[in-house]
Structure formats: structure tokens, C-alpha cells
Steps between C-alpha positions, in 0.01 A plus 500: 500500500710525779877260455501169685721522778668201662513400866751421727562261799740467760609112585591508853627259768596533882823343466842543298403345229202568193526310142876535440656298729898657498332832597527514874862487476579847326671699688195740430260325629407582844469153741431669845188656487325190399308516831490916552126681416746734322576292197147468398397868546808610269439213207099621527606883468706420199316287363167760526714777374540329184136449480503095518171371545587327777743207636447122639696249714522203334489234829505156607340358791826308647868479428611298177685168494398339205854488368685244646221406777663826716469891541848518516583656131227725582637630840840459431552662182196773502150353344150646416462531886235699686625656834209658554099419430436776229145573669695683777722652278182628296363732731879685563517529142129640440584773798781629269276560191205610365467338118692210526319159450610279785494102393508164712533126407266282694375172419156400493587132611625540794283801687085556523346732308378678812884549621584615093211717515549707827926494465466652137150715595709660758783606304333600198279733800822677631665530178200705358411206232866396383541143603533221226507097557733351316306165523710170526347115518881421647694232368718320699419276797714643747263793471223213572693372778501818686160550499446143657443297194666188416543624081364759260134379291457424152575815255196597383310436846738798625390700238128356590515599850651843414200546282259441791798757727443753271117455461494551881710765499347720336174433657643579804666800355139630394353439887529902552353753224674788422262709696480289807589758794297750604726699759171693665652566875115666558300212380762212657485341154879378389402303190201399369465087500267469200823603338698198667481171354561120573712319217351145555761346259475127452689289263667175523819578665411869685217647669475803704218679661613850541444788496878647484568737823692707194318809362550516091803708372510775256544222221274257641727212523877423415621439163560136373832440342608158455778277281354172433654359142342181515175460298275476794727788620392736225172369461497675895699842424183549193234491804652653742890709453520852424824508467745141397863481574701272243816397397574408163844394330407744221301697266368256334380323779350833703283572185361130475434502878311896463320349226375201644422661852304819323309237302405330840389842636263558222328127580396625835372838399814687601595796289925457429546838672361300825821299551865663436726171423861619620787282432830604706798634414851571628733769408831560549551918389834668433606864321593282161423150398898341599439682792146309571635185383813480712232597808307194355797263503644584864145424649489217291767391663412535846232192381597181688384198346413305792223802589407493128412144463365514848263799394382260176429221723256713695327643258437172304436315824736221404858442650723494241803347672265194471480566104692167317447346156217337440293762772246730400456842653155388589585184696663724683260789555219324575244694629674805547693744286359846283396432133661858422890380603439149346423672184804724516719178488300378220537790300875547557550086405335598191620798413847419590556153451571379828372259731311529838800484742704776294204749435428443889886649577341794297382797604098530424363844656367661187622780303828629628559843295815641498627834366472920530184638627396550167582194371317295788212741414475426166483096546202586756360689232501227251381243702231719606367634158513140318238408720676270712422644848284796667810574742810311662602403845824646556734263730773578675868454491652718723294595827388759483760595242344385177144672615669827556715474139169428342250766629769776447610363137259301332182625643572853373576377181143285473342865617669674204398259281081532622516160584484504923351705663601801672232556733268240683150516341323424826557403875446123485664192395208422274487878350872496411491143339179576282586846391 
């Protein structure tokens, strides 16, 4: 029986900054090619050379000022910004490569199913069947706001309108068979139109006629990845994700959350192998472990607190400048925030004793692994063969730095070891993530 083999993601974002906030401001990191096709075409060569699966932008649908009530941390001192609408970037990057999976974050409250369908249709068409959704609800209402509503909805009714997205989706995605065109210049026959259907999707909250103008790809539709913690979240990623990005404090806590979301696979009829659960990880590489460490502790440095706590408020939806005894982190969030970051504080409180307004000052991006190649290696290794994870999503320090250290140290040392691969096993997303 063949060895099980992990998989590998890229986290990506059109702008200086990823998870670590400090990064941006390494003197390796390049800052002026945010906007040039040429970043993305070099990141997706690397990054297919190593034989990732594939890559996503993480996004948001505005410009955050959450903390303090302004975008001015965020501007001023470098945050999770995108320059650029990853769906553009996409195609540049798919031109470049041939293997590598190609990923974007859109949200299913804030766009029809018909625009989802056709946008993601037509990439996953030119890339020859290597387009994934990373599938968001959104949570914040500025992101409301700019798509003309007054405030997000309820939780769960995001997650029940995304249902009925999805449900459309891929009846939209099915309008064309596989064997829909014809070609015959003699006979004057293009396609054949028994082989074109209407979708005629109704549900509460979306309906759309169809047919899709967007002939099927080589894998039929886009892969689903998605990162929804919550309960309702999960209860989601078990219909619908092939692949789940997470981020967990610790090993402990990415085995419980495997556990649970395998055991939700299995009550929808999903085989495990269906969905790979990827939690994300950070290294920081060096030719010994003082070397690694000291690497570690400069970028660590470059970390300005005002951007960190800015960067918390975000992602919990709350502004914690307004955070005073007495106030819970839920008076504040409201209807907003992402269960996953909320239960990064909570686990940090816990595990270290502090309360919410010191473990918010924290950093919370996951697993930040720091050593040789070999060393790094092994701790993937662990992680991966106690059963805690089918695969990681590697995040960036250094752009593109920390990507280029990785794939020439790390991933050869995975390869030695039989656990990556060292060829792709087929042309598509879909083929690559099932094996």
C-alpha cells in the first residue's frame, strides 16, 4: 500500500503583509512589485517547482478599521491589505504554470450565485481544471457596507444562504456535459443543446435560471476549501470543503479539531480522504538551530504592537481599544468576528494564564516552526503522522523569501523522507488533492 503523502498550500495575499505582521519590513522582503504581473508568475513557478498543490489569497472585501474606528494602523504601519483583487491576479499566475492549484476567497453573502458561478467557471476553464474557492460567509460589516447593506445577518443565516450559493452553484456548474460541443464545420453543428441545461435553482434566499454561458472544465467544477471553526461552520466544511484551512494554538488542539471535523464527514456520507483539513504553519529556516532562532527573533522584532492588536481586532470583529473591565469580547463583537481567532484567544487565556486584553497583544497565527531544514521537517512529520492533519498551509514571513527557503530546504527533505510528493499525480486541482 502505497505511503500517505501530505499536501501543501500556499497562503497568499496582494499586499505586504500575510499572517505575521513584522514581515513586510525585512529588508528581504520585496515591497515594490506589489502591483507588477511579475511577482505572481515567480511565487507560482516556485511554488509549482516544489510540487505545492496549489496557493490561495486570503481577501477581504474592503479596507479594515475595526481597531480604533480607523484604517489608519492598517495603512500606516502595513496590514493584511489587498492591492489587488486576486481574481485578476489568478489568471497571470495560471499563464505561468501548468500543475499549480490556483485559490480565491469570495464570499457567498455578498455576490449571486450566477456571478460566483461564471467568475470561478471561467477560471477553472483557462486554467485546465485548477481553480479552488476558498469559500467565506464574511464577517465584518464594513464588508456589508460595501456591498450596500446597512450590517452583516445573523451567523448561521450566512452559513444558510451559502448553503443555498453552493446548491446553485453547482447546478449551474453542471448546465454543460462534458461532451457538449460537437465542432462539425460540415454539418454547422457547434454543440449539441440536449447536452445544455437550465439550473432552475430556487431556495429561500437565491434563485437562478441558467443555464451558465461556461462550458464544464476538465474537473467539472472548482474545488471547495473553506475555514469555518464555528459549529455551524464545520457542520458546512462536512457537506461541502475538500480541502479546510485552520489555525490551531497547538497539537492538541489540531487533533481534536481533525477528529471532530472527520467525524462530521462520515455523517454526510463523505469518505475522510474527501476533505484534507490543513492547519497553517510558519517557519523561520536557518543552517543550525541558533542560527534559525536568532532569524526568528529579528523578525520578531520587526512586530509592532499597534499592527498586532490591530490585526486581533479584525479577526475577532471586536475593537479592542474599546476592551475595559467589566466588557466582554462579545459585547463588543457583536455580530461580526471569526469563531477560529476567538478561539485562539481562548486557548492561549487558558493555556497561559492570561486574560483577554494580554493574550490579544499576542501573536495567534498558528504553528510558527523554527529550526534547520531538517529539523522543521521533522515537526511536519510529527504532526502529520499522529493524525493531526492531512497537510499544512505554509504562510509566509518573508515575501517571497520564506517560500523560496522552504521549497529548496524543507521540501526536499519531506521528498527524501516519502512523505510529499515528487511528481504531480494528475493535471487538476482535484487529481492532485485526492491522490
Amino acid at each position: 500500500m502505497p505511503r500517505r503523502q501530505m499536501h501543501l498550500v500556499a497562503y497568499l495575499k496582494t499586499g505586504p503583509t500575510a499572517l505575521h505582521v513584522g514581515g513586510w519590513r525585512h529588508p528581504e522582503s520585496t515591497l515594490d512589485d506589489i502591483l507588477e504581473p511579475g511577482r505572481y508568475e515567480h511565487i507560482a513557478r516556485v511554488l509549482e517547482a516544489a510540487k505545492f498543490d496549489g496557493c490561495f489569497f486570503a481577501d477581504l472585501f474592503g479596507l479594515y478599521d475595526l481597531h480604533g474606528g480607523s484604517f489608519d494602523a492598517y495603512v500606516r504601519r502595513g496590514g493584511q491589505i489587498s492591492f489587488l483583487d486576486p481574481t485578476v491576479v489568478l489568471p497571470v499566475m495560471a499563464a505561468a504554470t501548468r500543475h499549480l492549484g490556483l485559490g480565491a476567497t469570495l464570499s457567498t453573502s455578498f455576490h449571486t450565485a450566477y456571478h460566483l458561478a461564471r467568475w470561478l467557471g471561467s477560471l477553472d476553464a483557462m486554467s485546465k481544471g485548477r481553480v479552488a474557492w476558498n469559500v467565506v460567509t464574511s464577517a465584518t460589516d464594513l464588508e456589508a457596507q460595501n456591498a450596500g447593506l446597512d450590517a452583516l445577518p445573523p451567523r448561521d443565516e450566512r452559513y444558510d444562504r451559502a448553503d443555498e450559493v453552493l446548491e446553485a452553484c453547482f447546478a449551474l456548474w453542471n448546465s454543460w456535459d462534458a461532451d457538449a460541443f460537437v465542432c462539425d464545420k460540415a454539418a454547422g453543428v457547434l454543440a449539441d443543446p440536449a447536452k445544455v441545461h437550465y439550473a432552475n435553482y430556487q431556495g429561500r434566499w437565491v434563485k437562478s435560471r441558467g443555464p451558465l454561458s461556461i462550458p464544464r472544465s476538465p474537473q467539472g467544477r472548482p474545488v471547495i476549501m473553506q475555514a469555518g471553526s464555528s459549529g455551524r461552520g464545520r457542520e458546512f466544511a462536512a457537506r461541502w470543503a475538500e480541502a479546510v484551512f485552520t489555525i490551531q494554538r497547538g497539537p492538541d488542539e489540531m487533533r481534536a479539531f481533525y477528529d471532530d471535523l472527520k467525524s462530521r464527514l462520515a455523517a454526510h456520507g463523505r469518505a475522510p480522504h474527501e476533505c484534507a483539513i490543513l492547519p497553517a504553519v510558519t517557519t523561520v529556516l536557518g543552517e543550525t538551530e541558533s542560527i534559525a532562532r536568532e532569524r526568528a527573533d529579528y523578525l520578531n522584532s520587526l512586530i509592532d504592537p499597534e499592527l498586532n492588536l490591530a490585526a486581533t481586532s479584525s479577526n475577532v470583529g471586536a475593537d479592542l481599544t474599546r476592551l475595559k473591565p467589566g466588557t466582554t469580547l462579545e459585547q463588543l463583537q457583536g455580530n461580526q468576528g471569526m469563531q477560529g481567532s476567538k478561539d485562539l484567544l481562548d486557548q492561549a487565556m487558558q493555556a497561559e494564564g492570561v486574560d483577554l486584553k494580554q493574550a490579544a497583544a499576542k501573536r495567534t497565527e498558528g504553528q510558527e516552526l523554527v529550526g534547520t531544514p531538517a529539523t522543521v521537517a521533522d515537526r511536519l512529520q510529527e504532526l502529520f503522522e499522529a493524525g493531526a492533519c492531512d497537510g499544512f498551509v505554509v504562510t509566509p514571513t518573508t515575501f517571497p523569501g520564506m517560500f523560496e527557503q522552504f521549497c529548496r530546504g524543507v521540501v526536499p527533505e519531506l521528498q527524501r523522507r516519502g512523505l510529499f510528493r515528487t511528481e504531480y499525480a494528475g493535471r487538476t486541482l482535484r487529481e492532485n488533492l485526492q491522490g
